[in-house]
C-alpha positions as CSV (number, residue, x, y, z in Angstrom):
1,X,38.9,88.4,97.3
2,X,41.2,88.9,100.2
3,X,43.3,86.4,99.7
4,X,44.6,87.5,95.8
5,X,45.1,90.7,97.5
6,X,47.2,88.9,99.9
7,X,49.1,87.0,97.4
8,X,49.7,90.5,95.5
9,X,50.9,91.6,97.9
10,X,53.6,88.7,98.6
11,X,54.2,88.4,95.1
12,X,55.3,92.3,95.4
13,X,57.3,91.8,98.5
14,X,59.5,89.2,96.2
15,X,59.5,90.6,93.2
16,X,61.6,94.1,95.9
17,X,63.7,91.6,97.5
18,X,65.1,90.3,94.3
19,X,65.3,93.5,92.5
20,X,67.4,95.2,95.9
21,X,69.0,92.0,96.2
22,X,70.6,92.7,92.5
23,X,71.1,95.9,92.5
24,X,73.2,95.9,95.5
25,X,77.1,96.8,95.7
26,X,77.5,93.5,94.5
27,X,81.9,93.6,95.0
28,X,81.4,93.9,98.2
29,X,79.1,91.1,99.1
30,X,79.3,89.1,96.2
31,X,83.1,88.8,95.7
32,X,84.4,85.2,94.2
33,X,87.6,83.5,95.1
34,X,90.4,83.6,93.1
35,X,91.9,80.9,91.3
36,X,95.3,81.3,93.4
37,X,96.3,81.8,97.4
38,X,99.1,84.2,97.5
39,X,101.6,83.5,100.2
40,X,102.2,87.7,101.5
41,X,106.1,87.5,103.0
42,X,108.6,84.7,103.1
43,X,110.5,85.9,106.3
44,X,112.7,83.5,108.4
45,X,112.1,85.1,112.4
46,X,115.4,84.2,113.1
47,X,116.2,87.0,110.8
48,X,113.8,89.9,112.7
49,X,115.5,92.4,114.4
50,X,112.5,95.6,114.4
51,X,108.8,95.3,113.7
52,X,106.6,98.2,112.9
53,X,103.3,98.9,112.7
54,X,102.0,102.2,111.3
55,X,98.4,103.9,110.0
56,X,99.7,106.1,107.1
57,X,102.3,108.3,108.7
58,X,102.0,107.8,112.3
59,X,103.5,104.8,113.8
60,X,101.6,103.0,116.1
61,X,103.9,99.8,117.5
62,X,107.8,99.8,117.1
63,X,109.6,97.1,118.4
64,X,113.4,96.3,118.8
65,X,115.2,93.0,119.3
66,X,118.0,93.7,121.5
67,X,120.4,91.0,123.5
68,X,118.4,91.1,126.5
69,X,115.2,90.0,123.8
70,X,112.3,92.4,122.4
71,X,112.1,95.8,123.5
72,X,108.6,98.7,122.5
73,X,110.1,102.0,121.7
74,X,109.5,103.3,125.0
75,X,112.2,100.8,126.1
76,X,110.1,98.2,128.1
77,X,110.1,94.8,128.1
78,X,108.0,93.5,125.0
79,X,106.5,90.0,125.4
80,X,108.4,87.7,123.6
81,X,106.2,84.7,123.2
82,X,103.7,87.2,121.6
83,X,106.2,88.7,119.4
84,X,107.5,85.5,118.3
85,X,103.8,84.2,117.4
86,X,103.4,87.5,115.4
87,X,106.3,86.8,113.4
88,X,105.5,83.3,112.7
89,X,102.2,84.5,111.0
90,X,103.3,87.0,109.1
91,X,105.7,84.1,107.7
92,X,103.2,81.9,106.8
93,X,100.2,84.9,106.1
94,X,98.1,83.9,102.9
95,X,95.6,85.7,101.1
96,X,93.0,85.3,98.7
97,X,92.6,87.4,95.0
98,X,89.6,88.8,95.0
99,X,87.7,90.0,91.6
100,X,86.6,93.6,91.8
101,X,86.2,96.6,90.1
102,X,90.1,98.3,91.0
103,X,88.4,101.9,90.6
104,X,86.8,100.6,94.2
105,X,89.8,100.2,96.5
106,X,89.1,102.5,98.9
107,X,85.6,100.4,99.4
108,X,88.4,98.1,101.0
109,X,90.6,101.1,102.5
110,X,93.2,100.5,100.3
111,X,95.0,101.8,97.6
112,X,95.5,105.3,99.6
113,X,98.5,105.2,101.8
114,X,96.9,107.4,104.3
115,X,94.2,104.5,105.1
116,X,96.0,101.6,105.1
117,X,97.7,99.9,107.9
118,X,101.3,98.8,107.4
119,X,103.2,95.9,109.5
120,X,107.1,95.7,108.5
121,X,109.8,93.5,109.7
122,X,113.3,94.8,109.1
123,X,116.7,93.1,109.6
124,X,119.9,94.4,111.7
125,X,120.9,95.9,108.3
126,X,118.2,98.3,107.5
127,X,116.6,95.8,105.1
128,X,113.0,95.5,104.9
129,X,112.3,91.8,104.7
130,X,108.6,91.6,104.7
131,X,105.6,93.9,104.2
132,X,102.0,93.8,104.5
133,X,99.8,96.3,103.9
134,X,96.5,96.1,105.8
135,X,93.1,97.7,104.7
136,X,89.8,97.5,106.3
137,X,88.3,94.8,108.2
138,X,86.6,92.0,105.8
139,X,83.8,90.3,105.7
140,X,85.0,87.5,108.5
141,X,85.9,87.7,112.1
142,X,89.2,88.5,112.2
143,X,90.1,88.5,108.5
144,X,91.3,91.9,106.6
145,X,91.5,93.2,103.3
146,X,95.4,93.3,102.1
147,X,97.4,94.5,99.2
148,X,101.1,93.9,97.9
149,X,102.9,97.1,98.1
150,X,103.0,99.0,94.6
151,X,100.1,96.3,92.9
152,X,96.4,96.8,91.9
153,X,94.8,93.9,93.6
154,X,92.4,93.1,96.7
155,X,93.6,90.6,98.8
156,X,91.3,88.5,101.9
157,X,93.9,87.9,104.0
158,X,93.1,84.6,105.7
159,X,91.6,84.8,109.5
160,X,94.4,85.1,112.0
161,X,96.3,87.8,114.5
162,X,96.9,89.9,111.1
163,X,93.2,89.9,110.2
């Protein structure tokens, strides 16, 4: 006798695990990769002259390429090694398309401008020569959710400095 009630009891225990297994928030965890890897920016380094970095309005990192090499806002010394790494993977940043429901972005922390964290490289002209818009973290160390400026899309950018 005790052991049916033991297996009705596991039996019950599985039956719950599958049915709050399905009815989870299944874009989150149960995302699949698109079909395509989407190269972000297409910047030459040589080209950089400013970086920024900014969370909606307020600008976290400015940095300036002067003759004597890369300069923070404040006017210090920035290290150039680090910069030119940074630029380097923001040439060659990929990301994957993700299928999800698009009325969801902010489950990412994007499609808001206020949440999203933006990196831009600008030349000695004015000219913005890369872009990439940063949302939450995702789902591996070091990776990020990313989408293109102005386009309905969730983006896993690939693990890396930017993630």
């Amino acid at each position: 006798m005790q052991s049916k009630q033991i297996i009705g009891l596991a039996a019950a225990v599985v039956v719950l695990i599958g049915y709050l297994m399905m009815s989870g928030d299944s874009d989150v965890s149960v995302n699949q990769i698109g079909d395509s890897t989407i190269t972000l920016s297409s910047i030459k380094a040589d080209q950089a002259t400013t970086i920024t970095v900014k969370k909606g309005e307020t600008e976290l990192l400015s940095l300036n390429k002067t003759a004597a090499g890369w300069t923070l806002a404040s006017g210090h010394p920035a290290d150039a090694k680090k910069v030119e790494d940074l630029l380097k993977n923001l040439a060659d940043a990929k990301a994957e398309e993700r299928r999800v429901n698009l009325d969801q972005l902010a489950t990412y922390g994007l499609g808001d401008a206020k949440l999203l964290t933006v990196v831009s490289v600008g030349d000695s002209g004015g000219k913005e020569l890369a872009r990439v818009q940063l949302g939450k973290k995702g789902p591996d160390w070091g990776s990020a959710w990313a989408q293109r400026d102005a386009k309905q899309e969730v983006l896993l950018l690939n693990e890396g400095p930017l993630g």
